[in-house]
C-alpha positions as CSV (number, residue, x, y, z in Angstrom):
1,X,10.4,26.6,8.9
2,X,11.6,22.7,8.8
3,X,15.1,23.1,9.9
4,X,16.3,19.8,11.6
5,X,19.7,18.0,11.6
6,X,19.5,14.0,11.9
7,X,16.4,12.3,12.3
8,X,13.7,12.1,15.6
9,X,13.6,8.7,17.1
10,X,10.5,6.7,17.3
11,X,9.5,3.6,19.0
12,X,6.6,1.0,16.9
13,X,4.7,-1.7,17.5
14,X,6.7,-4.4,15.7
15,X,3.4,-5.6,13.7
16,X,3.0,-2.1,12.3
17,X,6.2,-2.0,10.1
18,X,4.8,-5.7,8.6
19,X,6.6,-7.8,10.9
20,X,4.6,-11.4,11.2
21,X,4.3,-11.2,15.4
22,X,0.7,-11.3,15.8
23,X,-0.9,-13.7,17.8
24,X,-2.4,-15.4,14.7
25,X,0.9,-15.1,12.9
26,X,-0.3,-12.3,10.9
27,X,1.0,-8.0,10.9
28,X,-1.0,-5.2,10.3
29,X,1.5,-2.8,8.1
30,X,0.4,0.7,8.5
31,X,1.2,2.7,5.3
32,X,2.0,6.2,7.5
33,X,4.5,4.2,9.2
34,X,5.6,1.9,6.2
35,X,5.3,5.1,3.5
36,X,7.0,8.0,5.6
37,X,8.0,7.5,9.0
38,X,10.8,5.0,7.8
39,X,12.1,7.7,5.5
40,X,11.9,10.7,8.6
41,X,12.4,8.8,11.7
42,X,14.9,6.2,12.8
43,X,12.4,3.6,14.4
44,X,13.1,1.6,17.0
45,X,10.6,-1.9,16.6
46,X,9.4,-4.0,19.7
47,X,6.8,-6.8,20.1
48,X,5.8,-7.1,24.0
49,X,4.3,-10.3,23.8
50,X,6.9,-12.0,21.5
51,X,9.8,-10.5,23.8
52,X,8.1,-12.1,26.8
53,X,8.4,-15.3,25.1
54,X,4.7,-15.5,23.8
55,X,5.1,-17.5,20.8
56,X,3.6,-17.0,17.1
57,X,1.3,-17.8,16.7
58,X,0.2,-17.7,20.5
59,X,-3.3,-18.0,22.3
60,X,-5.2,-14.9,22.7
61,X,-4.3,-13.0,25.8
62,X,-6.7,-9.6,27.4
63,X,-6.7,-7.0,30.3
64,X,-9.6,-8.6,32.8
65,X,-11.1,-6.7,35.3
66,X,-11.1,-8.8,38.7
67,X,-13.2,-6.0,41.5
68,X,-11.2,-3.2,39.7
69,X,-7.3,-5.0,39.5
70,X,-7.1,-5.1,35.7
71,X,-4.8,-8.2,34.9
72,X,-3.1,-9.3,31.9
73,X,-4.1,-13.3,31.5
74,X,-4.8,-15.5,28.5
75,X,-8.8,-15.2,27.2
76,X,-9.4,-19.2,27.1
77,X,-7.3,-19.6,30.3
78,X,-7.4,-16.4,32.6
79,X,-5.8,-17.8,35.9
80,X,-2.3,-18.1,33.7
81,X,-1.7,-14.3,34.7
82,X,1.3,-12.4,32.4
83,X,0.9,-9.2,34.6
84,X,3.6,-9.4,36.6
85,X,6.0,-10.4,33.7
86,X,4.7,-7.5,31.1
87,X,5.4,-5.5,34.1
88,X,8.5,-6.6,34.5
89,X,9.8,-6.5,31.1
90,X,8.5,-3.3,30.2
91,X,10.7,-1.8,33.3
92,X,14.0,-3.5,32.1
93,X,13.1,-2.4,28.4
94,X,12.5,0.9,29.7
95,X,15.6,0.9,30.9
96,X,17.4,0.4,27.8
97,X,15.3,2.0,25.0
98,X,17.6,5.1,23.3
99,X,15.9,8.1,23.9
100,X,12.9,8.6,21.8
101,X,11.1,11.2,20.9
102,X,7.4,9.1,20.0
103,X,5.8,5.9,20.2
104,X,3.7,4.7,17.8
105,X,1.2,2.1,19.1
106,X,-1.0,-1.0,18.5
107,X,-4.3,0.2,19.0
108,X,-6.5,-2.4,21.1
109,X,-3.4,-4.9,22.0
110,X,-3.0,-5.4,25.6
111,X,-0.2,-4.9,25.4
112,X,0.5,-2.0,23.4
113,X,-2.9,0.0,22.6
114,X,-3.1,3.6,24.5
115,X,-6.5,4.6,24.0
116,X,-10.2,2.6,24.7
117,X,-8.5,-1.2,25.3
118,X,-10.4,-3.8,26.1
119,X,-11.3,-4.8,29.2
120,X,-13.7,-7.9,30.1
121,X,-15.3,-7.9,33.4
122,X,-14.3,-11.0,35.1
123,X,-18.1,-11.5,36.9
124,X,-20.3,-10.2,33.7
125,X,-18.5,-11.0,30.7
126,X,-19.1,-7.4,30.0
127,X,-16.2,-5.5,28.3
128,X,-15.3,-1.5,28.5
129,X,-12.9,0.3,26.2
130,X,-11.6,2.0,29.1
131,X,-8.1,0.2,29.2
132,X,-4.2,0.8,28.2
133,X,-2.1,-2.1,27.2
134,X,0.2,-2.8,29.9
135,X,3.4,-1.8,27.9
136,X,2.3,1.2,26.7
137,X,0.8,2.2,30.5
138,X,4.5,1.5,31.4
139,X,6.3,3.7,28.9
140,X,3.4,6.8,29.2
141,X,4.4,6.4,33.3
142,X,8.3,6.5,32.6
143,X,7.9,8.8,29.5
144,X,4.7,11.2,30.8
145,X,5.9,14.3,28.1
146,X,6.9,11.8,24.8
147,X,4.4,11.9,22.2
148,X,2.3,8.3,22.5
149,X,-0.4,7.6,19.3
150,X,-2.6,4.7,18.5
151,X,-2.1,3.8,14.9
152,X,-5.8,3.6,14.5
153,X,-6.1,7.2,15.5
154,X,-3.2,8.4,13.0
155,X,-5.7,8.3,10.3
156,X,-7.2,11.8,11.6
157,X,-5.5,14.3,9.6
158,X,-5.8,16.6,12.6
159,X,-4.2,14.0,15.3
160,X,-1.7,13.1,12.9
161,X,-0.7,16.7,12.5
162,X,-0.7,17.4,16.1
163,X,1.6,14.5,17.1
164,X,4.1,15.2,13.9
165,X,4.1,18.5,15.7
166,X,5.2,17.2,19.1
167,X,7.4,14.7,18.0
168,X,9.3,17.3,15.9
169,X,9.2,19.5,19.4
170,X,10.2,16.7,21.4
171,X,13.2,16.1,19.3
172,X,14.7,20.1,19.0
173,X,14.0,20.4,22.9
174,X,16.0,17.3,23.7
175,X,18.8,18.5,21.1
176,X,19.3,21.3,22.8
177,X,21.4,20.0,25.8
178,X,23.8,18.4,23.4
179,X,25.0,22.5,21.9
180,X,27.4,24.2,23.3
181,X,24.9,27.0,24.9
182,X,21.6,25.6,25.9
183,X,20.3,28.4,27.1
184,X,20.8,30.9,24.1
185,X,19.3,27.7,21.8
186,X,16.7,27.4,24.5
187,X,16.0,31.5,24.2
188,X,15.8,30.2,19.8
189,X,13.6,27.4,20.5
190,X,10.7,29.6,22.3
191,X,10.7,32.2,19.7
192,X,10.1,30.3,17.1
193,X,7.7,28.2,18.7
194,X,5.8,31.2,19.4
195,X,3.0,31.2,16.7
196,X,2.4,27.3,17.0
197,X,2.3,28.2,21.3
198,X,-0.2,31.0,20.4
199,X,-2.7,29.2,17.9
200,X,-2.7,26.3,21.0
201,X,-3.4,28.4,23.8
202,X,-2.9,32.1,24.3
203,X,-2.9,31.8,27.9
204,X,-0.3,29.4,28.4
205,X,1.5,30.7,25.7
206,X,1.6,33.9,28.0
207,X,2.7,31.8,30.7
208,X,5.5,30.3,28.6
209,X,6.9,33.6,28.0
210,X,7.0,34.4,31.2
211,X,8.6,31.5,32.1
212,X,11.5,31.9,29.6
213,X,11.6,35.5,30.1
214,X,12.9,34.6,33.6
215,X,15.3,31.9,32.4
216,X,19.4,32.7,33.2
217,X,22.5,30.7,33.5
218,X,22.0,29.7,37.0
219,X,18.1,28.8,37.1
220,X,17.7,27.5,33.2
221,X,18.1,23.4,34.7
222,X,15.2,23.8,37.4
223,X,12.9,26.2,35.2
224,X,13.6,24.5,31.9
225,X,11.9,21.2,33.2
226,X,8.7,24.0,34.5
227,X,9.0,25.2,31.0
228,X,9.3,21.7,29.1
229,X,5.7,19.9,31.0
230,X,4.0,23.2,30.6
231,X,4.9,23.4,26.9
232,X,4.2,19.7,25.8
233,X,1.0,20.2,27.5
234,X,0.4,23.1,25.2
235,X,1.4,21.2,22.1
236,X,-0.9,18.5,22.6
237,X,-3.7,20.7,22.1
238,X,-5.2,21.1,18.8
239,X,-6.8,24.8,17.6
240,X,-9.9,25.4,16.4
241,X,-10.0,27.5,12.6
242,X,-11.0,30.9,14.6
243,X,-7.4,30.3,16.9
244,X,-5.7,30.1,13.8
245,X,-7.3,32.9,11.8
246,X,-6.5,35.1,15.3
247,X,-2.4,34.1,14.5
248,X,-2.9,34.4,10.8
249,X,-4.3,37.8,11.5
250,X,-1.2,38.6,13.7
251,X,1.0,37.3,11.0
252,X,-0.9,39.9,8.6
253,X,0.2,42.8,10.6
254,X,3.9,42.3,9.7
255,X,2.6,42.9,5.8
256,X,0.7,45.9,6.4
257,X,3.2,48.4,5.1
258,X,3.8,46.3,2.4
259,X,0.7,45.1,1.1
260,X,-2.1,47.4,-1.1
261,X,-5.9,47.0,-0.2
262,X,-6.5,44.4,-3.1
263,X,-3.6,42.0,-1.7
264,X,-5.2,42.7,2.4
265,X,-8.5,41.9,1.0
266,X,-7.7,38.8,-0.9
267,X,-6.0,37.7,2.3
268,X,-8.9,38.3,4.5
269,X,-11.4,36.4,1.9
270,X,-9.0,33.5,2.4
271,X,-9.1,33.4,5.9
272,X,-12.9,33.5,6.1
273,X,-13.0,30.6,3.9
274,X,-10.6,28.7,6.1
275,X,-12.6,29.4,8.9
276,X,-15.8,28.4,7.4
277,X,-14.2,25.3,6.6
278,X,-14.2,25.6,2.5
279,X,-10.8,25.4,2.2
280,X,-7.5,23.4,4.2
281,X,-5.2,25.8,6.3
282,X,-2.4,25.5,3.7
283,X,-4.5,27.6,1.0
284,X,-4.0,31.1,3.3
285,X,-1.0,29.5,4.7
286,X,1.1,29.1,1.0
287,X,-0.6,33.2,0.1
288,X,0.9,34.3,3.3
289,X,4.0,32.3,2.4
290,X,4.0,34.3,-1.0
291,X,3.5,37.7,-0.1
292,X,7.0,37.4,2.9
293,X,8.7,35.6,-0.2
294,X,8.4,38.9,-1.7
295,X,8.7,40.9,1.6
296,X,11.2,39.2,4.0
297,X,11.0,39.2,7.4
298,X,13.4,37.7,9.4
299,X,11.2,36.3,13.0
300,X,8.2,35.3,10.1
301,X,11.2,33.3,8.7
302,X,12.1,31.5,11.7
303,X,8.2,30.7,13.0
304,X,8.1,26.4,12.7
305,X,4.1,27.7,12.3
306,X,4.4,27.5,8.3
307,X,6.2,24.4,8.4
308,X,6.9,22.7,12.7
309,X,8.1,19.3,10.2
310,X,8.8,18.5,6.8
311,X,6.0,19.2,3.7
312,X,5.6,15.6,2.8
313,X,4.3,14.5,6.2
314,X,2.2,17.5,6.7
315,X,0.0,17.0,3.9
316,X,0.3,13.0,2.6
């Protein structure tokens, strides 16, 4: 269920969206963000280095390792040391970025990449891909529970999916404060997140009822923010085909006055072949979608688990 009013915000590395701030003067347009997140998400554009007053084209800069204090300085000239002014600006950007609900980044930059940066070992010469750019370190430690990618890593269908997902999450839980009763849309918000929470992690979707279950008017603003880390944490996760046949079997049982043994067998075939890995997710998915077409049901209806963001990002 894709129900959503306005769009999710989302912060990009400027050189993603084709904007010519590269140190060589160059961009790196990424067609996910170019081809559909400017048509789903308002995006919010930023070049670190540029907005530090780097200029373009500039000399190349790295993350150093000096006896384990990882510095930000210039490759050909490492005692001119940006650290403290990437530092700096990151915390007065912080402080005025609009709320967003994902930041997609420039994988490897210093600056920007989240995931296996560079890092040269000031003695050796030796690098590690065990760094974070220092922007994107800044925004994770500000931001722990928004959705952070590498653009890189966006080509997995699977880590694509997931952070869709979360950024779609991110954006109803934050929406909820502005209604006029948080706590009846919070009470909306875990029930139909309930299939996603269960494919992720039965346990801590166990916990999350719990949780909400003991959610009222006077404790929802302290338990929501217990709810909230434990939940993104959950999202993050990505199932395995067997986690998902176990919810698509649960979603079966609400057919099973309604179906004959041909349609329950046909179903089960599918599921196999989904767990086997023979066919995508959205073959069982789209016959399950059929049959409550056909037999409504009104918490199937409402499950984001058939569709947590719209069609044409799920499946590009």
């Amino acid at each position: 269920m894709y129900k959503l009013q306005g769009k999710p915000q989302i912060g990009v590395s400027a050189c993603l969206t084709g904007q010519a701030v590269r140190f060589d003067g160059g961009y790196m347009l990424n067609k996910f963000v170019k081809n559909d997140c400017e048509e789903f998400f308002d995006i919010h554009t930023m070049c670190p280095e540029v907005e530090i007053g780097l200029g373009i084209p500039r000399p190349v800069i790295q993350l150093r390792d000096f006896n384990g204090d990882i510095r930000l300085v210039f490759s050909k000239n490492p005692e001119k040391d940006l650290t403290d002014t990437m530092r700096d600006y990151a915390e007065n950007k912080l402080d005025h970025l609009p709320p967003l609900d994902g930041f997609i980044f420039k994988k490897d930059s210093p600056s920007c990449g989240v995931f296996k940066v560079p890092v040269k070992d000031n003695k050796s010469g030796m690098r590690k891909r065990n760094g974070t750019g220092l922007f994107a370190q800044a925004f994770k430690q500000r931001h722990p529970h928004v959705p952070t990618e590498d653009e890189g890593r966006l080509n997995d269908q699977g880590i694509r999916q997931n952070f869709l997902e979360r950024v779609y999450a991110h954006y109803r839980w934050r929406k909820i404060a502005e209604t006029e009763s948080p706590l009846k849309e919070f009470r909306e918000f875990h029930k139909n997140y309930k299939l996603i929470l269960m494919a992720k992690d039965d346990r801590a979707y166990r916990q999350l009822g719990r949780i909400a279950a003991s959610m009222n008017k006077h404790n929802f603003e302290e338990i929501s923010e217990q709810y909230f880390e434990l939940f993104m944490q959950t999202m993050s996760k990505i199932p395995s085909h067997g986690h998902h046949v176990n919810v698509m079997m649960h979603i079966l049982g609400y057919l099973k006055k309604h179906l004959d043994k041909k349609d329950k067998v046909e179903l089960l075939q599918w599921f196999e072949s989904y767990r086997e890995g023979r066919v995508s997710r959205i073959t069982p998915l789209i016959l399950l979608q059929h049959h409550f077409n056909r037999h409504e049901n009104s918490y199937i209806a409402e499950q984001y688990y058939f569709s947590p963001f719209p069609e044409k990002l799920m499946y590009p």
